[in-house]
C-alpha positions as CSV (number, residue, x, y, z in Angstrom):
1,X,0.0,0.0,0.0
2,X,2.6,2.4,1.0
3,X,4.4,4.5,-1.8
4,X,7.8,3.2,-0.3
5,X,7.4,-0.4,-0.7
6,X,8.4,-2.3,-3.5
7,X,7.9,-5.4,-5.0
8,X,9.9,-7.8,-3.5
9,X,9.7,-6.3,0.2
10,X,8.5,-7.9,2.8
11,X,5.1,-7.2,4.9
12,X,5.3,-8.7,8.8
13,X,2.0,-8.4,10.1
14,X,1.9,-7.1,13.6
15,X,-2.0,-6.8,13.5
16,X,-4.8,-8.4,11.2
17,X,-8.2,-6.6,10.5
18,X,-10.3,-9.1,8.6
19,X,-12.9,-8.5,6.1
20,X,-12.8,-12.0,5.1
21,X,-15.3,-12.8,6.2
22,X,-14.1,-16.8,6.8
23,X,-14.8,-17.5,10.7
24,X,-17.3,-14.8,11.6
25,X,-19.7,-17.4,12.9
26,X,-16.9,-18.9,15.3
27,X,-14.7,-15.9,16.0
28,X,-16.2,-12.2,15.5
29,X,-14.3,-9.9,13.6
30,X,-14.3,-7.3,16.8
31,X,-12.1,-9.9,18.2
32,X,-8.7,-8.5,18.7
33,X,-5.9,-10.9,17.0
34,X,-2.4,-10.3,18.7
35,X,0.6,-10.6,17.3
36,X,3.0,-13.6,19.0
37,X,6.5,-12.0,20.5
38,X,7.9,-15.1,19.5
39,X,7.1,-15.9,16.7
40,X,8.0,-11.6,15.0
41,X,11.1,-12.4,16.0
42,X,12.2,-15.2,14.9
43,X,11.0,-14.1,11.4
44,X,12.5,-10.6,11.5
45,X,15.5,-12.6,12.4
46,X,15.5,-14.9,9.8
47,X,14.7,-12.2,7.6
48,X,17.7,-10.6,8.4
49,X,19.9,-13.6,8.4
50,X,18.9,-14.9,4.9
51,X,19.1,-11.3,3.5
52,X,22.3,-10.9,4.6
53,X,21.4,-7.2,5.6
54,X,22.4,-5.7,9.0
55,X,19.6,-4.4,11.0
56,X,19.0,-1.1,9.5
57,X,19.5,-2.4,6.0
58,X,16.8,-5.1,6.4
59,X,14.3,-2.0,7.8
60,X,14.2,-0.9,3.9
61,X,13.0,-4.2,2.7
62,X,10.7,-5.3,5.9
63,X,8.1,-3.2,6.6
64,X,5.7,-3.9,9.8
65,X,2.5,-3.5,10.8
66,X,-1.5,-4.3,10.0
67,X,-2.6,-6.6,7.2
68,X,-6.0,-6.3,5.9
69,X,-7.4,-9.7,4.7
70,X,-9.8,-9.2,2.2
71,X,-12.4,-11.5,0.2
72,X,-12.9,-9.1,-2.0
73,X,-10.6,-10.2,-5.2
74,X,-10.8,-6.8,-6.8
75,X,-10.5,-4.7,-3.6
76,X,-8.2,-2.1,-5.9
77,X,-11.3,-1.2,-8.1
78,X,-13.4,-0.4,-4.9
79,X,-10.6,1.1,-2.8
80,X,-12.0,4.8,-2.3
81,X,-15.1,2.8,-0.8
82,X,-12.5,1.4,1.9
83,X,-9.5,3.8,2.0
84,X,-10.7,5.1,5.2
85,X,-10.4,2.1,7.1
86,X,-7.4,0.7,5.6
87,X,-5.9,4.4,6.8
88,X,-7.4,4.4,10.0
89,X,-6.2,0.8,10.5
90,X,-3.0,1.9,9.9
91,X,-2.3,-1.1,7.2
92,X,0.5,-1.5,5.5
93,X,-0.3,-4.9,2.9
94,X,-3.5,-6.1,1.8
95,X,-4.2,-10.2,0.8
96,X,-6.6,-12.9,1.2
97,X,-5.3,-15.2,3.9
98,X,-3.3,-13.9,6.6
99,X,-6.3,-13.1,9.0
100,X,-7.5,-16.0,8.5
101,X,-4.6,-18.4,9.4
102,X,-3.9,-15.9,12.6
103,X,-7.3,-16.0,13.7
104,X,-7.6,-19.9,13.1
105,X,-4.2,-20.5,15.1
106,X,-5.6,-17.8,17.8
107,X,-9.0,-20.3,18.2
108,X,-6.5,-23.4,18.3
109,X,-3.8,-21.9,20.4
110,X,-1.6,-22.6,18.0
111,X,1.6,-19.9,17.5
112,X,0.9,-17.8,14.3
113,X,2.9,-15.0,12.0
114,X,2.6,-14.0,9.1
115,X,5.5,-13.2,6.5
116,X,4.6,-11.4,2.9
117,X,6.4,-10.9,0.0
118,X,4.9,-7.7,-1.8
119,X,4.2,-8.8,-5.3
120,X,2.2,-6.1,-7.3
121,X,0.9,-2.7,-6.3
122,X,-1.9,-2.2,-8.0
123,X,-2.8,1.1,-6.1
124,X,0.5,2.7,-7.6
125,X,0.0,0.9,-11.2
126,X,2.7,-2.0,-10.7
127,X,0.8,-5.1,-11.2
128,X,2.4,-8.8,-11.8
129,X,2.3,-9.6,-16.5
130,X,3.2,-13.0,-17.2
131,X,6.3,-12.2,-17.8
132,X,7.1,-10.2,-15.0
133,X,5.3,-12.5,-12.5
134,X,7.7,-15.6,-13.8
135,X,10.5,-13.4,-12.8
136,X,9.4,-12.4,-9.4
137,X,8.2,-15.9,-8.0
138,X,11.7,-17.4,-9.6
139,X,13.4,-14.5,-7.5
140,X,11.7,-13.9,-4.3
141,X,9.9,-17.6,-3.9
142,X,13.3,-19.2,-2.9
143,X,14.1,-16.3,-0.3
144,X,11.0,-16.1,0.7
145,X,11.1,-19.8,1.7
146,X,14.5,-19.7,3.1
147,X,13.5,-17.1,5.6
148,X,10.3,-19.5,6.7
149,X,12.4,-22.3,7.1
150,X,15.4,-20.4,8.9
151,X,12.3,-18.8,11.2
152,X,11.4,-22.3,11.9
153,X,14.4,-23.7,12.8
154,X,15.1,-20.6,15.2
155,X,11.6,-21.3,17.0
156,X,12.6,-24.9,17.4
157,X,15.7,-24.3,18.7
158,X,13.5,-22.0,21.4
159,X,11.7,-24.7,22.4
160,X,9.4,-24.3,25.4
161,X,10.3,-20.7,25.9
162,X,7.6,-20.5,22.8
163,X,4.6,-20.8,25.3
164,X,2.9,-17.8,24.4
165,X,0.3,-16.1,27.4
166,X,-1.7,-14.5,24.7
167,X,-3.3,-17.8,23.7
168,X,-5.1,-18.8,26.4
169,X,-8.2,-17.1,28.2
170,X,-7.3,-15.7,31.6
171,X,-9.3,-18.5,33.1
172,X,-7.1,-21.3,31.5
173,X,-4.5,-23.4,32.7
174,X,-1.0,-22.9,31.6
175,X,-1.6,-25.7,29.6
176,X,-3.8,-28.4,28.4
C-alpha cells in the first residue's frame, strides 16, 4: 500500500483486521488478534539472516504493521469505498489469507505470523504480466522460503520458551 514499498519487500504483520469474512460465525471480527513475541522475531530474524542485511539495511525491505485480509478479489477497483479504514487501521499490505490463518491458530492456540512478499501494487499501477510475474516468483519464492524455514528452525531451537500467554483465556491453565 505504502508508496515506499516495492515489489519484493517484505510485509510482517503485527495486527490483522479481517474483512474476510471466513470464521465470523466462530470468531467475530471485533475480536482483537495479537501478534506472538515469539514468533516476529524469529522471522524478522530470519529475515535478516537470509538477506544478509544488518539491521537497518533489512528495515528498507521489511516493513511492519497491519494486514487487511480481504475477500474481496478486486478490492483495488473499490478502494475509495475502503481507504478510510485501511488508513485508520494503519495497514501496510492487503491479501486474502493472513487473517484467516492468525485468527484460526488464535481459536486453536496454535503460534501464528505471518510473513509477505509484496508482489504487485496495484494502487501505484505495478501489477504482476506474465512475464514479469515468472520473474518475481523465480526470484523472491526461494528467499521467501528460506526465511520461513530459517524462522522455523530458530523457534525450534527455542523450544518451550515459545509458550505464548496471549493464547489462552485468563481462566485457562498454563496448559492443556
Amino acid at each position: 500500500l505504502r508508496p515506499s514499498q516495492t515489489i519484493g519487500d517484505y510485509v510482517l504483520a503485527h495486527a490483522y483486521l479481517r474483512e474476510d469474512h471466513v470464521l465470523d460465525a466462530v470468531l467475530p471480527p471485533d475480536i482483537p488478534i495479537p501478534s506472538i513475541a515469539e514468533v516476529q522475531r524469529a522471522l524478522y530474524d530470519a529475515a535478516k539472516m537470509v538477506s544478509g542485511a544488518p539491521g537497518e539495511e533489512v528495515k528498507k525491505r521489511l516493513r511492519t504493521g497491519t494486514v487487511v485480509t480481504t475477500d474481496d478479489r478486486n478490492w483495488e477497483l473499490r478502494y475509495s469505498k475502503s481507504a478510510l479504514r485501511f488508513n485508520q487501521s494503519r495497514a501496510v499490505a492487503i491479501d486474502m489469507e493472513s487473517a484467516t490463518i492468525a485468527a484460526q491458530g488464535y481459536r486453536f492456540r496454535v503460534p501464528y505470523g505471518t510473513l509477505l512478499c509484496v508482489s504487485d501494487k496495484p494502487l501505484h499501477g505495478e501489477i504482476k504480466l506474465p512475464g514479469q510475474a515468472n520473474r518475481f516468483y523465480e526470484g523472491s519464492i526461494s528467499e521467501h522460503l528460506q526465511i520461513g524455514i530459517q524462522a522455523v528452525d530458530l523457534l525450534r531451537a527455542e523450544g518451550n520458551r515459545l509458550h505464548s500467554r496471549k493464547l489462552r483465556a485468563f481462566d485457562e491453565p498454563p496448559f492443556r
